[in-house]
N, C-alpha and C positions, 0 to 999 in steps of 0.2 A: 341402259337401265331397264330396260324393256323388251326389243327386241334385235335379233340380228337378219342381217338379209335374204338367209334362207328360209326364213318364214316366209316372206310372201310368194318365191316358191311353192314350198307345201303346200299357201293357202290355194293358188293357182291348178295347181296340179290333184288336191284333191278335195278342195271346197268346203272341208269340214274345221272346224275353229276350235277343237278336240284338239286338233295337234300342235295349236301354238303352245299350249299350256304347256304342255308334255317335252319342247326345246330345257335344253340345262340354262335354267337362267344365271348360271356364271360365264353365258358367251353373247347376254342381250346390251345390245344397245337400242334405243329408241328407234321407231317406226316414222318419217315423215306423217304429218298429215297439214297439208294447205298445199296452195299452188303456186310455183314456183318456174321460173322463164329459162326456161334452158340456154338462152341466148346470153345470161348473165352470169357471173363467178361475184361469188357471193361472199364476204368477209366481217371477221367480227371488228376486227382493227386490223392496220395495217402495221408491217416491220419496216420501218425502212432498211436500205440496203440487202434486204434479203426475198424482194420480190424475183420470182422465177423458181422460187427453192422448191422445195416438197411440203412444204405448211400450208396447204391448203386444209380446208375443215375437214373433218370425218365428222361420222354419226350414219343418219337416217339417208337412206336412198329413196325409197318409197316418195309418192305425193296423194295427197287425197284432194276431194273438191274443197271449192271452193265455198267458206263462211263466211257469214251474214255478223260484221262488228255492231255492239250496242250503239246504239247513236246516243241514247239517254242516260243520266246516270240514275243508277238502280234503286228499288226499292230500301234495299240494304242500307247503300252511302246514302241517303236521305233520313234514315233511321237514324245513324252515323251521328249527322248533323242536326240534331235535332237540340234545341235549346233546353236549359234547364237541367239538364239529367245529369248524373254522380260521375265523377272521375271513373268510377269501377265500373259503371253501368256502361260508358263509353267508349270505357277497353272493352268490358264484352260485344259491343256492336261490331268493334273495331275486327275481331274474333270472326264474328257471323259474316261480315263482309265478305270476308274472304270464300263463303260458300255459293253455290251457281253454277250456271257453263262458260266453259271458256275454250279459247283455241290457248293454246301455251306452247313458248318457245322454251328453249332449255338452250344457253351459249356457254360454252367456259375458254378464256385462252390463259396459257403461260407468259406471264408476264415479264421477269425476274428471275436469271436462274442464281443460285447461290455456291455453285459449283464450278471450276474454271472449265472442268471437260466436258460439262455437263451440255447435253444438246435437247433445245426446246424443243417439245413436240406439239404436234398437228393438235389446232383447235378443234373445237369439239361444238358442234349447230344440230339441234333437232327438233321438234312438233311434234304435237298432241292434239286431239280434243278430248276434254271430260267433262263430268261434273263432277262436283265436289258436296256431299252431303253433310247436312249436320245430324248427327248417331246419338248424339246427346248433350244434353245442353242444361248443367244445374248455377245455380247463383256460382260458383265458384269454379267450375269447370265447364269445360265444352270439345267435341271430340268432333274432327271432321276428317268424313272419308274423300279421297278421291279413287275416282274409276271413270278407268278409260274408255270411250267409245270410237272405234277407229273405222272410217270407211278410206279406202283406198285408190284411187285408178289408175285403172287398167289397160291400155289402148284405148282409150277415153269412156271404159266403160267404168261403173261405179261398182268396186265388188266389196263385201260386208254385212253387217259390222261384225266389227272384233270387239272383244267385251274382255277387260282385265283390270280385277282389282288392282287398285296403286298401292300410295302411300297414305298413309296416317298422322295425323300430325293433333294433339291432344295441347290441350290448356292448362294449368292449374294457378290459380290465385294464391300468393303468399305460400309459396310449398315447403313442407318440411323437409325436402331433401329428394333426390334421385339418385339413376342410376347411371355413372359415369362411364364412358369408354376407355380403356384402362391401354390400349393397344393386345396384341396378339390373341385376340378373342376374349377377352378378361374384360369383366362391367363388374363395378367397386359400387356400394351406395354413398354417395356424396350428403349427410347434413347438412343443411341450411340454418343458422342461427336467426330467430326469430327477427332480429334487428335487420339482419341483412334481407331479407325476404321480404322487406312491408312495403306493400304497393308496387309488386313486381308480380309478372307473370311469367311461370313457366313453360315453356314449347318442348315436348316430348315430342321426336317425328319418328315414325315405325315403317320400315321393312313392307314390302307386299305380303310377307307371313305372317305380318306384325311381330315379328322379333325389334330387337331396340336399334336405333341407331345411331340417332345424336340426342341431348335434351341440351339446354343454355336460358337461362333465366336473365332476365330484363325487365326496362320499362318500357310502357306503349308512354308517347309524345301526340300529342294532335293539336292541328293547326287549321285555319279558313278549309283549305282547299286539299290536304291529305294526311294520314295519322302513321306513325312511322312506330316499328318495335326493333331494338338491339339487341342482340344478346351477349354474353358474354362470351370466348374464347371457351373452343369444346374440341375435345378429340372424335372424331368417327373411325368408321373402319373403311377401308379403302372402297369409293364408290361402285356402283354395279359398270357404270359405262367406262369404266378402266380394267374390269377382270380380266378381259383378254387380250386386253392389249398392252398391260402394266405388272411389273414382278418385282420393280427395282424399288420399288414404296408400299408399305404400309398401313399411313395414320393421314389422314386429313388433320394438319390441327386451324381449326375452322373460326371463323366470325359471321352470324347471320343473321340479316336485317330485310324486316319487311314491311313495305309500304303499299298503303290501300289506298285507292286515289278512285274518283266519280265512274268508271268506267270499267275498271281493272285493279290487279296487284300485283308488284311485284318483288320477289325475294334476292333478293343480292346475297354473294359468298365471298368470302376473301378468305382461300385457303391457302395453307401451310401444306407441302409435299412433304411429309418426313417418315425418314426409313428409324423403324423403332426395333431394339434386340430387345431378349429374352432377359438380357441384365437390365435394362432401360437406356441404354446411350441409345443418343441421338444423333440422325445426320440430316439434316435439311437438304433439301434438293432444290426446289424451287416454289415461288410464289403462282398462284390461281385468281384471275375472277372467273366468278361467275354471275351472269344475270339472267334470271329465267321470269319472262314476263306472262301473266297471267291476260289475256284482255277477254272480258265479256262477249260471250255471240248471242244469235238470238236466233228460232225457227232452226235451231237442228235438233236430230232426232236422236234421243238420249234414251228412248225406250228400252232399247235390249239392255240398258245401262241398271235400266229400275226394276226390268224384269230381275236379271241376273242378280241386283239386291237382295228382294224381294226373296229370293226362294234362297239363298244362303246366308242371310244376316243371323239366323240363329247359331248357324255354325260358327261365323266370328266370332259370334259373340262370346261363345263357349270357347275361341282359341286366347282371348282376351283375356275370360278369365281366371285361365291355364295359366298365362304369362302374370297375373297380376298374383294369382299365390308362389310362382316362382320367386317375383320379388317380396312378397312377405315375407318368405320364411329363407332368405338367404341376406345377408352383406355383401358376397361377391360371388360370381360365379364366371365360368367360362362357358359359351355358347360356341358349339360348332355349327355352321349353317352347312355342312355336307359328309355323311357318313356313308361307307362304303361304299364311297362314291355315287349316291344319292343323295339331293339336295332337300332340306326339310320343305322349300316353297313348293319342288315338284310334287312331295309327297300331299303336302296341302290343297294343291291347285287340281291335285288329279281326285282327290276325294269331294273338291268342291264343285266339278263338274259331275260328277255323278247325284251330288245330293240332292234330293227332289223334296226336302223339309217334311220328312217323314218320321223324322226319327225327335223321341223325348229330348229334352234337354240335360238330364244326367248321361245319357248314352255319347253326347253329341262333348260332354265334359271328359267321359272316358277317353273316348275317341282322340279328343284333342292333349289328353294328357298321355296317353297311348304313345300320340308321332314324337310332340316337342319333349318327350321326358329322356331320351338317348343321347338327345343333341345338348344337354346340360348336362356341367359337370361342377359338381359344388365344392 
């Protein structure tokens, strides 16, 4: 999702954090960050009968030091639990929770294959740290950034940070409808009939470019001790930590559930592998979890996290709402995230390290309608 091993090479070798941007993130996978015992081999579950094989985990090689877990529960879940307040008002806390630092793991194995020749592949184990900001926050919606802050070591020395916008993940109350993943780069608008929308929330989650990726609409549940949200069954586009190492599928077709609990959250997947043609047939390959836990730290240093905000949030903001007159004034469209063999997030990522918040905000609208207007096709 993130990055691949020859970053921290480059970071090594020439100190400057200019150049991770500038890697094709159609070959990242995730960076470790926590401490990890080399003495040990580490598993998400076990296969029987097939210990000794070649399924050990991929992902993150890297380690970074060592974080400081919340001991208490947050300001947030205390908000959460607060007595008296509106079913609505209680999703939205349920919402805001999920904002803060954390250390975050990311696991997926193949559980299930549905093919007889079909051969499971190597699970997938990675780490993070970020935070997670809230961008905006009205009665009815709420938008929350994350960004990463990565320090690394070294031969035990601590070298960093790395600073990279993540993912986006946005809210909407009772929504009229989105934008579905149709497979082969194709997003259709999906209506929602007022009946079926009432007292559901929807989770749009976006790209590090903020291009679309998956949205599933549900109910938030809450209980004593943790508040849970489902959503319903959604297609994505083939993850970032499978580009380079996956050709044979396609489509994620997904179920994702997320649970806030005193300390942390965490987001569960239950995915569908499926290979999708240009006519629509299907072929299922095999079944995925996934569980990526969220836990609270405390006393790390997220600064370069908030500088890095801080001097480009108007440019997002201007790519946002580039993307948001896209989907006005379209029903379906096709998104390429890579033309002439340039990626739109490099081209993004490489204009957002240069920006020094200099420039208007009609300029910074041009701009952003300038890069993602090529990679749409309506």
């Amino acid at each position: 999702m993130f990055f691949y091993h020859n970053l921290l090479i480059n970071y090594k070798k020439l100190n400057n954090f200019y150049l991770f941007i500038l890697i094709p993130f159609s070959l990242i996978v995730i960076s470790c960050a926590g401490v990890k015992n080399p003495e040990l081999e580490r598993f998400t579950f076990s296969r029987q009968f097939e210990q000794g094989s070649k399924l050990a985990p991929r992902g993150g090689t890297t380690t970074g030091p060592e974080v400081k877990l919340a001991q208490y529960p947050s300001i947030e879940w205390k908000r959460l639990r607060e007595k008296g307040i509106s079913k609505h008002e209680r999703d939205k806390r349920a919402i805001l929770a999920m904002s803060g630092d954390y250390r975050a793991s990311f696991e997926f194995i193949e559980t299930v294959p549905f093919l007889n020749e079909y051969k499971m592949d190597r699970p997938y184990q990675s780490w993070a740290t970020e935070r997670i900001y809230v961008i905006e926050d009205r009665e009815d919606f709420i938008s929350l950034q994350h960004i990463l802050v990565m320090f690394f070591l070294e031969n035990s020395k601590v070298e960093g940070p790395a600073v990279i916008k993540h993912w986006r993940q946005d809210w909407t109350y009772e929504p009229a409808g989105y934008y579905e993943y149709a497979g082969n780069n194709k997003w259709v608008l999906k209506n929602i009939p007022k009946q079926q929308a009432m007292g559901k929330w929807l989770q749009e989650v976006f790209h590090v470019d903020d291009s679309p990726r998956y949205a599933s609409i549900g109910k938030w549940k809450h209980t004593d001790n943790f508040s849970e949200w489902a959503g319903n069954a959604t297609y994505r586009p083939l993850p970032r930590r499978e580009f380079s190492v996956r050709s044979d599928y396609n489509v994620l077709d997904a179920v994702n559930r997320h649970i806030v609990l005193p300390t942390s959250w965490v987001h569960e997947q239950e995915n569908l592998k499926l290979k999708l043609d240009v006519d629509g047939n299907k072929e299922y390959l095999a079944k995925e979890i996934g569980l990526n836990r969220y836990d609270r730290i405390a006393e790390f240093d997220f600064l370069s996290g908030d500088e890095y905000w801080e001097k480009t949030e108007d440019y997002w903001k201007a790519v946002r709402t580039e993307w948001g007159r896209i989907y006005d004034n379209n029903t379906e469209f096709v998104f390429n995230p890579k033309l002439e063999n340039k990626s739109l997030v490099f081209k993004q990522f490489d204009f957002a390290d240069k920006y020094q918040g200099d420039l208007p905000h009609q300029q910074l609208l041009q701009h952003a309608e300038m890069l993602i207007g090529p990679h749409i096709v309506k």
